[in-house]
VEXDOTI-338020 format. One record per residue (C-alpha): residue number from 1; residue in one letter; x, y, z. Coordinates in Angstrom, 2 decimals, padded with zeros to 5 digits. Layout:
REM residues N
<NUM A <X Y Z>>
...
***
This chain:
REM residues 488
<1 X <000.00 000.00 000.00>>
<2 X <001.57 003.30 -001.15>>
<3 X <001.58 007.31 -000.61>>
<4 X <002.21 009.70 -003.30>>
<5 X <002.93 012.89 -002.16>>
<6 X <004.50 015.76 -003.64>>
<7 X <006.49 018.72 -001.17>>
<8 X <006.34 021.75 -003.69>>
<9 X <009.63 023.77 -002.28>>
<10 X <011.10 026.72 -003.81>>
<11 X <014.00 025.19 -005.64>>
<12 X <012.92 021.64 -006.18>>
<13 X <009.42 019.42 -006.27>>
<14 X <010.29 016.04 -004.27>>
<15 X <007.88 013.31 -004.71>>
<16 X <007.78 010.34 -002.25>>
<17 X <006.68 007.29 -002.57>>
<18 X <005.47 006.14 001.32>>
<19 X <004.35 003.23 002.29>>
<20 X <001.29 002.77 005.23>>
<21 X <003.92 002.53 007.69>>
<22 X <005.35 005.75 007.26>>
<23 X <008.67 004.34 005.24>>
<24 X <009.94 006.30 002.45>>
<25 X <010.36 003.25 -000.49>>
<26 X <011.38 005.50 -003.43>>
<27 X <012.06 008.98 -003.75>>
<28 X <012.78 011.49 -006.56>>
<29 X <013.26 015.46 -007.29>>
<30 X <013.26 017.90 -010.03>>
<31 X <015.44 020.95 -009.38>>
<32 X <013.24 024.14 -011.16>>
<33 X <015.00 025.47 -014.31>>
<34 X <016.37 029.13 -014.51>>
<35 X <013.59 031.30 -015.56>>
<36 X <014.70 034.81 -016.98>>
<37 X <011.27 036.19 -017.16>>
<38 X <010.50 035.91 -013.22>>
<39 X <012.29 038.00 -010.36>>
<40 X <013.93 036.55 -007.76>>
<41 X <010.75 036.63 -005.33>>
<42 X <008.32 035.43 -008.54>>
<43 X <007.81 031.68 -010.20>>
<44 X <006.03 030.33 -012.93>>
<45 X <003.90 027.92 -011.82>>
<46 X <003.86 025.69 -014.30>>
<47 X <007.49 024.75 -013.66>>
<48 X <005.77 023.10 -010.45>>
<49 X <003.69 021.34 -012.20>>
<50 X <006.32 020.25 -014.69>>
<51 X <008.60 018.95 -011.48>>
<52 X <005.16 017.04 -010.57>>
<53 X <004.76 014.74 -013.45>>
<54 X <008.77 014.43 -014.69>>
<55 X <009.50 013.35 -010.80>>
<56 X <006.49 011.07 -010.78>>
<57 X <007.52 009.44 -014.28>>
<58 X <010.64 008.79 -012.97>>
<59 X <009.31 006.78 -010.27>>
<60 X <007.10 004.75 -012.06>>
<61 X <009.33 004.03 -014.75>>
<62 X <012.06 003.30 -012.75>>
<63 X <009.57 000.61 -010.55>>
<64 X <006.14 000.06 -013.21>>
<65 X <005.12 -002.12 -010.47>>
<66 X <004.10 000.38 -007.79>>
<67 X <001.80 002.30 -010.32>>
<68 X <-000.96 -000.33 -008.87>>
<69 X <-000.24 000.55 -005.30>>
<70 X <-000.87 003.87 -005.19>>
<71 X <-003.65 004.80 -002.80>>
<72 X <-003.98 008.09 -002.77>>
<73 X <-002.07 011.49 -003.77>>
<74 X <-001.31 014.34 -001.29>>
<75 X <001.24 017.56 -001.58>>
<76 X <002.22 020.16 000.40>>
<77 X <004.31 023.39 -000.73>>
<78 X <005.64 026.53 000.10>>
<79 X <003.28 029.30 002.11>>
<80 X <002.76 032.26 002.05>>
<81 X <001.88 032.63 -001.81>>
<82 X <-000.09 034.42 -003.87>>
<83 X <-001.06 032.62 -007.44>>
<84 X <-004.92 034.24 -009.31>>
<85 X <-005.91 031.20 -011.49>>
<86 X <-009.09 032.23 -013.68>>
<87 X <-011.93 029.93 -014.12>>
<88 X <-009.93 027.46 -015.97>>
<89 X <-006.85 027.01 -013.37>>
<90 X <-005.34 029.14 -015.49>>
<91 X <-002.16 031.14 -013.75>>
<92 X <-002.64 035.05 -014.64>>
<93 X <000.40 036.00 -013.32>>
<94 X <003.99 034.55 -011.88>>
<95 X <003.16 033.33 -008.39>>
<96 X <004.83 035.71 -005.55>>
<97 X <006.22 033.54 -003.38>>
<98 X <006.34 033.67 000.19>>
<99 X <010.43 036.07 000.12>>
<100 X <008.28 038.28 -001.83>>
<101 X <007.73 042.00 -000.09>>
<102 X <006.65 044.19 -002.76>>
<103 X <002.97 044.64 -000.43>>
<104 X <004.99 046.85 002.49>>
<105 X <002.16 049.64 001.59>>
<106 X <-000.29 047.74 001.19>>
<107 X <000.65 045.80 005.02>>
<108 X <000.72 049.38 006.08>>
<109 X <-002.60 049.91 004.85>>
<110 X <-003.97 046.58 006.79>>
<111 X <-002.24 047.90 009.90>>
<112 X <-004.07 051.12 009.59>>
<113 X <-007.09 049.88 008.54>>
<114 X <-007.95 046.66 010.45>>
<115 X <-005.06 046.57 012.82>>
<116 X <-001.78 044.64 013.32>>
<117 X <-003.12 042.56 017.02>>
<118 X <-006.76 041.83 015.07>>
<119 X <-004.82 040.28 012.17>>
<120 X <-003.23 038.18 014.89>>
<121 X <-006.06 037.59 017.14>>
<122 X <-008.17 036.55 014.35>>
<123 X <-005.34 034.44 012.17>>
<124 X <-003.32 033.41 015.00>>
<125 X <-000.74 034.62 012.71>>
<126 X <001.52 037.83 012.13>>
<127 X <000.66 040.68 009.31>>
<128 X <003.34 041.34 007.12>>
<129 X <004.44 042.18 003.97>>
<130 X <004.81 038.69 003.14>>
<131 X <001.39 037.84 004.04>>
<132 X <-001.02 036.44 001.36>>
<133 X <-003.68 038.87 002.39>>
<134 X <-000.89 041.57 001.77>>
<135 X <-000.23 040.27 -001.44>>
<136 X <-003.62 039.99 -003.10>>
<137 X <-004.54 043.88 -002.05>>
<138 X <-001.36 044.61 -003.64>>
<139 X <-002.56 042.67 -007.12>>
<140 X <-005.87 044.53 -006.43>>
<141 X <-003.92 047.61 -006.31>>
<142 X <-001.24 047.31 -008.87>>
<143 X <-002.59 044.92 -011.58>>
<144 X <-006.47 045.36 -011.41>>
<145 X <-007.20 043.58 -014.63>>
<146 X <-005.40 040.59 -013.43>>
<147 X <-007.63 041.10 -010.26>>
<148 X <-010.76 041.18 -012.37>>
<149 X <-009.97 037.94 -014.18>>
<150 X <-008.85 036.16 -011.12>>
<151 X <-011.44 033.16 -009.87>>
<152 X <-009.41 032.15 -006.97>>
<153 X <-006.34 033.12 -005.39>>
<154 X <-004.29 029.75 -004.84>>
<155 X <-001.20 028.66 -002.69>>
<156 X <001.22 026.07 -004.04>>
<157 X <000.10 022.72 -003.39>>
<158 X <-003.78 024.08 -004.14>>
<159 X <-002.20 024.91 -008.10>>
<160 X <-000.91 021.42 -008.30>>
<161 X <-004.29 019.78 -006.57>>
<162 X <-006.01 021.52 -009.18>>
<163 X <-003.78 020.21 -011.61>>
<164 X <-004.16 016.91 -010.63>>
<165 X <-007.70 017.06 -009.86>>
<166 X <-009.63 019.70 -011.91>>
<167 X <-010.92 021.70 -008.60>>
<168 X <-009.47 025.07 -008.45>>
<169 X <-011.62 025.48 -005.12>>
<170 X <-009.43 024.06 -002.77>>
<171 X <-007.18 025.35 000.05>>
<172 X <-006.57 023.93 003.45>>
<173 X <-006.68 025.13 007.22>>
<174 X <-002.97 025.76 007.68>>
<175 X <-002.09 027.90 004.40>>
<176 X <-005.55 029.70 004.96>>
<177 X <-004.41 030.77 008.41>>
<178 X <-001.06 031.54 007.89>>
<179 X <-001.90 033.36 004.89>>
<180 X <-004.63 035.56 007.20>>
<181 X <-007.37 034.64 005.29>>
<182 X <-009.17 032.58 007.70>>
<183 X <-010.05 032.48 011.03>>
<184 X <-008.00 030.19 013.38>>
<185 X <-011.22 029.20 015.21>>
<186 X <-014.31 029.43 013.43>>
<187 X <-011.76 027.74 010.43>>
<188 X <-014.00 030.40 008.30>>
<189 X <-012.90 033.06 005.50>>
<190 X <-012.17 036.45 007.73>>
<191 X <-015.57 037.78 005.21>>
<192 X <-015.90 041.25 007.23>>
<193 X <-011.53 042.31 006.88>>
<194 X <-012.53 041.60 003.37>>
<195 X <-015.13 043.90 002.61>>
<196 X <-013.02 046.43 004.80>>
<197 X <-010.00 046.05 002.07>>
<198 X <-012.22 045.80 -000.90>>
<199 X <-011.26 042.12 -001.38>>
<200 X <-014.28 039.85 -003.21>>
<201 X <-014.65 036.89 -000.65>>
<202 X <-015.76 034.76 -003.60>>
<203 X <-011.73 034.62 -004.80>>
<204 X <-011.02 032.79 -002.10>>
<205 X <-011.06 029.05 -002.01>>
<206 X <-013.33 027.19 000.48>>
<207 X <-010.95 025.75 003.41>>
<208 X <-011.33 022.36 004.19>>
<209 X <-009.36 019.63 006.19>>
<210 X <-005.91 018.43 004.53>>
<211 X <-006.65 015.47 004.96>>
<212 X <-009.99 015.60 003.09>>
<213 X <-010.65 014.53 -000.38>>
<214 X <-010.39 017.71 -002.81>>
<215 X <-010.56 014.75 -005.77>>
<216 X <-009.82 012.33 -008.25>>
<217 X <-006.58 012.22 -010.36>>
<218 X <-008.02 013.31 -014.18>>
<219 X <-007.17 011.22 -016.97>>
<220 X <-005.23 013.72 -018.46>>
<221 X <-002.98 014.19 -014.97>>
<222 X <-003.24 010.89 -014.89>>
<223 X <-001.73 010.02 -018.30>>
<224 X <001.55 012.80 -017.86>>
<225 X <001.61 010.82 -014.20>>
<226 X <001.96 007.39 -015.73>>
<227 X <-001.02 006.24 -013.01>>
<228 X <-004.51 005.03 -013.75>>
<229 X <-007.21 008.09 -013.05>>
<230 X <-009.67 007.99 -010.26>>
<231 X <-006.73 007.82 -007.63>>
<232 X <-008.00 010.21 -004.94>>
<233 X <-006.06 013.34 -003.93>>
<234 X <-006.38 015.18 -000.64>>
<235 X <-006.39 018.92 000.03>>
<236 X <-003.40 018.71 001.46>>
<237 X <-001.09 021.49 003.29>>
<238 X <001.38 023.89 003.76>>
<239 X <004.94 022.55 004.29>>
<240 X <005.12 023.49 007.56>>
<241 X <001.91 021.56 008.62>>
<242 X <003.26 018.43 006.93>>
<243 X <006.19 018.75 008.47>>
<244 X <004.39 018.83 011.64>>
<245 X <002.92 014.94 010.98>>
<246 X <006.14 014.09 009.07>>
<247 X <008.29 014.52 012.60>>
<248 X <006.23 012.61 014.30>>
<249 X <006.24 015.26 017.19>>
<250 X <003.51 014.68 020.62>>
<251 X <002.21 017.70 022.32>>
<252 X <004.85 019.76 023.53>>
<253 X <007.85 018.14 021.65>>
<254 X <009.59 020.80 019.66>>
<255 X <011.55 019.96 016.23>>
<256 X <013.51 022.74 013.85>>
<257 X <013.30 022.06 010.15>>
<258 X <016.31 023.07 008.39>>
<259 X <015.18 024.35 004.36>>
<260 X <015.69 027.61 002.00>>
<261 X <013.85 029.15 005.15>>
<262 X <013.66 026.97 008.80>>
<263 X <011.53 027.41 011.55>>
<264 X <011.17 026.00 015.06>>
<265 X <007.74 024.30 016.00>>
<266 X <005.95 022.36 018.54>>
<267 X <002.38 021.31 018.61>>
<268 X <-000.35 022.90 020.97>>
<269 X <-003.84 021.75 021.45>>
<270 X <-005.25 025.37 021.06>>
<271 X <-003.62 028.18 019.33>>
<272 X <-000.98 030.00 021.32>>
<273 X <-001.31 033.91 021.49>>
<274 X <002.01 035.87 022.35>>
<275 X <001.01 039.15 023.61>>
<276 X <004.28 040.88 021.02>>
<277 X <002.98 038.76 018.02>>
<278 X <006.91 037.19 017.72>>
<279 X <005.53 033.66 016.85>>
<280 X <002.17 032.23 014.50>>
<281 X <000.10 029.25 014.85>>
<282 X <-000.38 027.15 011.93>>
<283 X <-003.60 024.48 011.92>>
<284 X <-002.77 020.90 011.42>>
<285 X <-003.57 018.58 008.38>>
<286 X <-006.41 016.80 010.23>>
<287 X <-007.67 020.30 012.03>>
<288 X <-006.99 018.72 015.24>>
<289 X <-004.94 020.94 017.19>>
<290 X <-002.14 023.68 015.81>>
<291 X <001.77 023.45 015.85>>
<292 X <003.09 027.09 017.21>>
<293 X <005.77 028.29 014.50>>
<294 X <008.49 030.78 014.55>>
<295 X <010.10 031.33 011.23>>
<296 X <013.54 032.93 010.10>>
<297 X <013.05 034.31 006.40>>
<298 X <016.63 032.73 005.27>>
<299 X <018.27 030.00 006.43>>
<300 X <019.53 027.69 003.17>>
<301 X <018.71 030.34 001.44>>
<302 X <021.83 031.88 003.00>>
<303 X <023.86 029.40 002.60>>
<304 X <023.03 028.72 -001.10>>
<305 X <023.69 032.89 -001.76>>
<306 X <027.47 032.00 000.42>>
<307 X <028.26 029.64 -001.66>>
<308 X <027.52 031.23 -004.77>>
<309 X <029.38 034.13 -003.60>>
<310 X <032.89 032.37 -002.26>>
<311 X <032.67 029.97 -005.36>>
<312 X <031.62 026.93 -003.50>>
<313 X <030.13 023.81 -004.99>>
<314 X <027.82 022.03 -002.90>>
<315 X <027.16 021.27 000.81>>
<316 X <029.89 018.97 001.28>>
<317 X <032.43 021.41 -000.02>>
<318 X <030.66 024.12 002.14>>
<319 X <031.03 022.08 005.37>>
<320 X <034.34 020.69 004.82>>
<321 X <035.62 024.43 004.25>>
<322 X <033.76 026.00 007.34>>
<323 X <035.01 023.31 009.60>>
<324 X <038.66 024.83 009.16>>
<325 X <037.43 027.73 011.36>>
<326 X <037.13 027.74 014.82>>
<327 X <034.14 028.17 016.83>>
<328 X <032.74 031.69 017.09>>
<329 X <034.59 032.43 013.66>>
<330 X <037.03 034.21 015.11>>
<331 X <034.18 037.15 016.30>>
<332 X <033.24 037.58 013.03>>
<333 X <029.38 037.91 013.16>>
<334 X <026.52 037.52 010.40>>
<335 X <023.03 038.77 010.30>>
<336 X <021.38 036.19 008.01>>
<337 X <018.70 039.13 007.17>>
<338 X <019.18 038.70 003.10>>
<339 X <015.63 038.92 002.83>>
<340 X <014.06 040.41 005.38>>
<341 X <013.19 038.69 008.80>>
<342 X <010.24 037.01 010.16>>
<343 X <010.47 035.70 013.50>>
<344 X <010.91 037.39 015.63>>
<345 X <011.54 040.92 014.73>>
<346 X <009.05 040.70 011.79>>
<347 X <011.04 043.89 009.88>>
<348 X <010.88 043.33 005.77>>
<349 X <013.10 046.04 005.18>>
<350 X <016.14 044.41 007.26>>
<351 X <019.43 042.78 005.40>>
<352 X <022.72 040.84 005.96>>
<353 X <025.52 042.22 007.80>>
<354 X <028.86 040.89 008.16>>
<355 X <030.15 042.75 011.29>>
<356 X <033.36 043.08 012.63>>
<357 X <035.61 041.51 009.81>>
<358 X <039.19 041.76 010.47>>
<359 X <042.32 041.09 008.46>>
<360 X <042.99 037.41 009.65>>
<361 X <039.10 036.38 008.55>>
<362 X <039.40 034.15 005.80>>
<363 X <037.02 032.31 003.56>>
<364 X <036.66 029.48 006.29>>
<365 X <035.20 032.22 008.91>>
<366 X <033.09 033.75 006.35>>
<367 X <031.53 030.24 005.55>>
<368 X <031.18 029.64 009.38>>
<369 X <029.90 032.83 010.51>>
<370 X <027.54 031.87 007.91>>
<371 X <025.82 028.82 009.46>>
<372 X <026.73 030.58 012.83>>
<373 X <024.51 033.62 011.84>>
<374 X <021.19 031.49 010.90>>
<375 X <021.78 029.46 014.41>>
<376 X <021.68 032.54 016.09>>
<377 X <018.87 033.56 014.16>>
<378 X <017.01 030.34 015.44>>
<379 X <018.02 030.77 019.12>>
<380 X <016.60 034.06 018.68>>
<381 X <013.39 032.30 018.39>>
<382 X <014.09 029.73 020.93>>
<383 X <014.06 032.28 023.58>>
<384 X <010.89 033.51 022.90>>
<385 X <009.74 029.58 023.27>>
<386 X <011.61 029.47 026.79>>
<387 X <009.77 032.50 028.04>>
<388 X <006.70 029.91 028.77>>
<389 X <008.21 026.43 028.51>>
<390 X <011.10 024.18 029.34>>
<391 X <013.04 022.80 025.67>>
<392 X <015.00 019.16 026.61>>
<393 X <016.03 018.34 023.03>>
<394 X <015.29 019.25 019.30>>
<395 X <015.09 017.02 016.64>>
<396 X <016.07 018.66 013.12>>
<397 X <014.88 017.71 009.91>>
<398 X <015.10 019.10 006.00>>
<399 X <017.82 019.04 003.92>>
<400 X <020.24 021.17 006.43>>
<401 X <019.87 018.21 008.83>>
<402 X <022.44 016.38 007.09>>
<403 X <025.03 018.57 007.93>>
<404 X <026.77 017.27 011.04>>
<405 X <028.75 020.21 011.23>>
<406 X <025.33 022.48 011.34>>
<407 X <023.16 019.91 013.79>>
<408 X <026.80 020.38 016.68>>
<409 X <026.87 023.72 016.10>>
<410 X <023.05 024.01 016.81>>
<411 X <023.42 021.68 020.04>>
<412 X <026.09 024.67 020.76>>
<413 X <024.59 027.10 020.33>>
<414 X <020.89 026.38 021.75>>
<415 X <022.70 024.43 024.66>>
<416 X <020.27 021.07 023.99>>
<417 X <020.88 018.46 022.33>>
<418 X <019.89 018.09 018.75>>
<419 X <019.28 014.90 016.87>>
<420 X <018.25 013.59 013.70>>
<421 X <015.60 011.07 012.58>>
<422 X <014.57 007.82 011.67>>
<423 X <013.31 008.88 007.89>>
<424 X <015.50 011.26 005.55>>
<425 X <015.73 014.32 007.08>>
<426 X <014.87 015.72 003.79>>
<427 X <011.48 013.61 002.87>>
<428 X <009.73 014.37 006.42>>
<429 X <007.28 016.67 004.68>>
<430 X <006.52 014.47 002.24>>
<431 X <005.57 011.67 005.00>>
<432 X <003.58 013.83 006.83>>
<433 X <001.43 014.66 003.81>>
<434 X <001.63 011.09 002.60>>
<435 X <-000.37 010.37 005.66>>
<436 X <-002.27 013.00 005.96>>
<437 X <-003.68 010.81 002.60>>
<438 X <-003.37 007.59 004.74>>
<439 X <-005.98 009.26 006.81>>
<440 X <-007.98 011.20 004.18>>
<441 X <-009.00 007.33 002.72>>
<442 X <-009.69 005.46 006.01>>
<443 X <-006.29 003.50 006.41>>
<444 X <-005.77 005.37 010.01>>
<445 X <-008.65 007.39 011.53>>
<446 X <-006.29 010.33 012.60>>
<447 X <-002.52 011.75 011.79>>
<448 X <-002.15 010.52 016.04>>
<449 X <-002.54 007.01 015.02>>
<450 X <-000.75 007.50 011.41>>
<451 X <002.54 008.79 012.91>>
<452 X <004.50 007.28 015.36>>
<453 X <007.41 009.46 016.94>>
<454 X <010.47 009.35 015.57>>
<455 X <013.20 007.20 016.95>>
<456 X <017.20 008.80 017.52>>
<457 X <019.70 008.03 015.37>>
<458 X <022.49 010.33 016.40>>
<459 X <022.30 012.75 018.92>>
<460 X <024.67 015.91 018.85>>
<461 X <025.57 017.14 022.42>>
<462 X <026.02 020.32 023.37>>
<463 X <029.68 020.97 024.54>>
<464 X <030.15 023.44 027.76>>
<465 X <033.31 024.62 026.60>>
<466 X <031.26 026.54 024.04>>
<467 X <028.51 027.82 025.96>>
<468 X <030.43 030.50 027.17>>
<469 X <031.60 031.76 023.85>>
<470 X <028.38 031.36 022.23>>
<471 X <026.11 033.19 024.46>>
<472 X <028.12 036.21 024.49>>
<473 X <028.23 036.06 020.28>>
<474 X <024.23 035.57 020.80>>
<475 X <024.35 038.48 023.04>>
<476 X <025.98 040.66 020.50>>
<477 X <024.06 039.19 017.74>>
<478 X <020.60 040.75 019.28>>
<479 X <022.15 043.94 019.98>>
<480 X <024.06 044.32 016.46>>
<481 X <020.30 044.45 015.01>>
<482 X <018.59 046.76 017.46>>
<483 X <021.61 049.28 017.25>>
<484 X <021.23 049.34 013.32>>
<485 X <017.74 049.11 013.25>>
<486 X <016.92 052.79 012.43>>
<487 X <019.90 052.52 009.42>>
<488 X <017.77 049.73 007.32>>
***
């Protein structure tokens, strides 16, 4: 019995093949194309969908014998989007994507308008620039025949259910929070903040469960699939719910994922307000419960821009190269601000800084400071999380997880200990939607029963000779920021 389930990032479609028990069998990915035409912040959507059906080809030629198994479908991408589709499905635009903060007047406007604490207490989640709701007042705004056309305005994985399914009516609980377009406890479209902005309520999609059926796989999807039609396909969810399920995390167990942005999490039976709006609450796939997020803007993201600007080739190379300098880098510090910051100073208009760069700094402390500056960014978030609760340990997942290098220097620097899983660090969110679809077709009656923790397979201690030297970097880290503030 298999799961197909597609995690939509912003460099790469992955699709999974997952078996009932939670197991990764087969994997593949399709890294998205250099598009001239789109801005940094912008991508065409159809290169999604292209990494969709090339990824699930390979699969299924590669093994023709689990075309037959397949269950049911479920994906979960990037948040934070904005994509108008017109009656058809049809993308009217490049999708902004969730780095994109082009709508700073038009958050202004919600601020004055609505205010910056409703937004929160109604969304559970943080107005900014970023936001979806930001970002369709600013298509309203700025491209008003594009507005006109638009039938529904569509996250990620809702362009690729629609692909796969025909519905262009579909969004779930988690990306309709976070995007503050629905209400984190009536699980309803925020109707009345929409006639306030001028927004037509009817071009957003109806929220539903992820783990409920949004449809069957067409016959033409099907056919560019290389599966029979009918399959059923789930709503699905943003990549941080599915992460969520895909760690396997109980109540009160916290996890970091490690991607082009990262976040800290742990899951809360009711949605957690913080009184200065530093971290968001983000439903989960089955609507039971919420995980409680707080999410730095740039994290790979950073490290991909490094190593593109020392000349470096790949992970490996990076880690192997900022392993020659010691910890602390020598005082060199880095604010991993490239594109703005979410949690938790929520400021769009801050950037990187490399601060106090001396003559003996070599490429090895740049690299470092590097991965140094996006832990700090993290702890920053951590101690928010510490204001209320005790943290024992931190598993870490995505792609950065592999890094040995980055999960010691984490167990440094947050001063737990940090340790990977039992499934590839970088196919968690693909599990956690690929149950969501266990559960969306009756296999398991909840994502509780569907996803048993995690177990430890290597465990990074945190080293005391370090502490020391890495709270007073911290210390200076928070500072640097609120002392240049006023200069961004």
């Amino acid at each position: 019995m298999l799961f197909l389930a597609f995690d939509v990032g912003t460099s790469s479609v992955k699709a999974s093949l997952v078996n009932e028990f939670g197991e990764v069998v087969d994997f593949a990915d399709h890294i998205y194309p250099d598009d001239p035409r789109c801005s940094e912040t912008e991508q065409d959507p159809l290169s999604w969908w292209g990494g969709v059906y090339s990824t699930a080809k390979a699969l299924f030629v590669r093994k023709p014998e689990y075309r037959g198994q397949v269950e049911a479908i479920g994906v979960g991408g990037h948040m934070l989007g904005c994509l108008p589709v017109d009656a058809e499905g049809i993308p009217l635009r490049p999708a902004m994507l969730h780095s994109d903060t082009r709508a700073a007047k038009e958050e202004s406007l919600i601020a004055r308008s609505i205010g910056r604490n409703e937004i929160y207490l109604r969304t559970g989640n943080t107005l900014g620039a970023q936001s979806t709701l930001a970002k369709i007042l600013w298509v309203k705004e700025n491209e008003p025949s594009v507005y006109g056309k638009t039938a529904k305005f569509l996250q990620s994985k809702d362009f690729i259910t629609s692909k796969l399914t025909g519905n262009i009516d579909t969004c779930d609980y988690s990306d309709g929070a976070h995007a503050q377009l629905m209400d984190i406890y009536t699980r309803q479209p925020v109707s009345e903040i929409f006639d306030e902005l001028g927004i037509d309520t009817q071009k957003i999609p109806t929220f539903r469960k992820g783990t409920d059926i949004a449809g069957k796989l067409t016959d033409e999807a099907a056919d560019l699939l290389g599966l029979p039609p009918g399959i059923p396909v789930i709503t699905g969810g943003g990549d941080g719910a599915c992460a969520n399920a895909g760690a396997g995390i109980s109540t009160g167990e916290m996890y970091c994922s490690l991607g082009t942005t990262a976040w800290l999490s742990y899951n809360s039976p009711e949605p957690v307000v913080d009184s200065a709006r530093r971290v968001f609450n983000i439903p989960s796939l089955d609507g039971e419960g919420v995980g409680v997020f707080g999410t730095m803007q740039a994290a790979g993201k950073c490290i991909e821009w490094a190593s593109g600007l020392f000349g470096v080739q790949d992970v490996a190379e990076f880690d192997s190269i900022a392993a020659q300098a010691p910890e602390g880098s020598g005082g060199l510090i880095f604010l991993p601000y490239i594109e703005g910051e979410r949690s938790p100073i929520f400021d769009p208009n801050a950037r990187g800084v490399y601060f106090r760069i001396a003559s003996e700094h070599g490429k090895a402390h740049f690299m470092r400071a590097t991965l140094e500056g996006v832990t700090l960014a993290l702890r920053s978030i951590l101690e928010v999380y510490r204001e209320t609760r005790q943290i024992s340990d931190i598993r870490v997942i995505g792609g950065g997880g592999r890094s040995r290098l980055w999960r010691q220097m984490m167990a440094d620097i947050f001063n737990v200990p940090t340790w990977t899983v039992s499934s590839r660090t970088s196919s968690v969110t693909s599990r956690g939607v690929a149950l969501a679809a266990a559960v969306g077709v009756g296999v398991y009656k909840d994502l509780g029963q569907a996803g048993a923790a995690f177990s430890p397979v290597e465990w990074s201690e945190p080293r005391p000779e370090f502490s020391k030297l890495y709270d007073d970097l911290y210390k200076t880290f928070v500072e640097l920021y609120c002392r240049i503030n006023d200069l961004y």
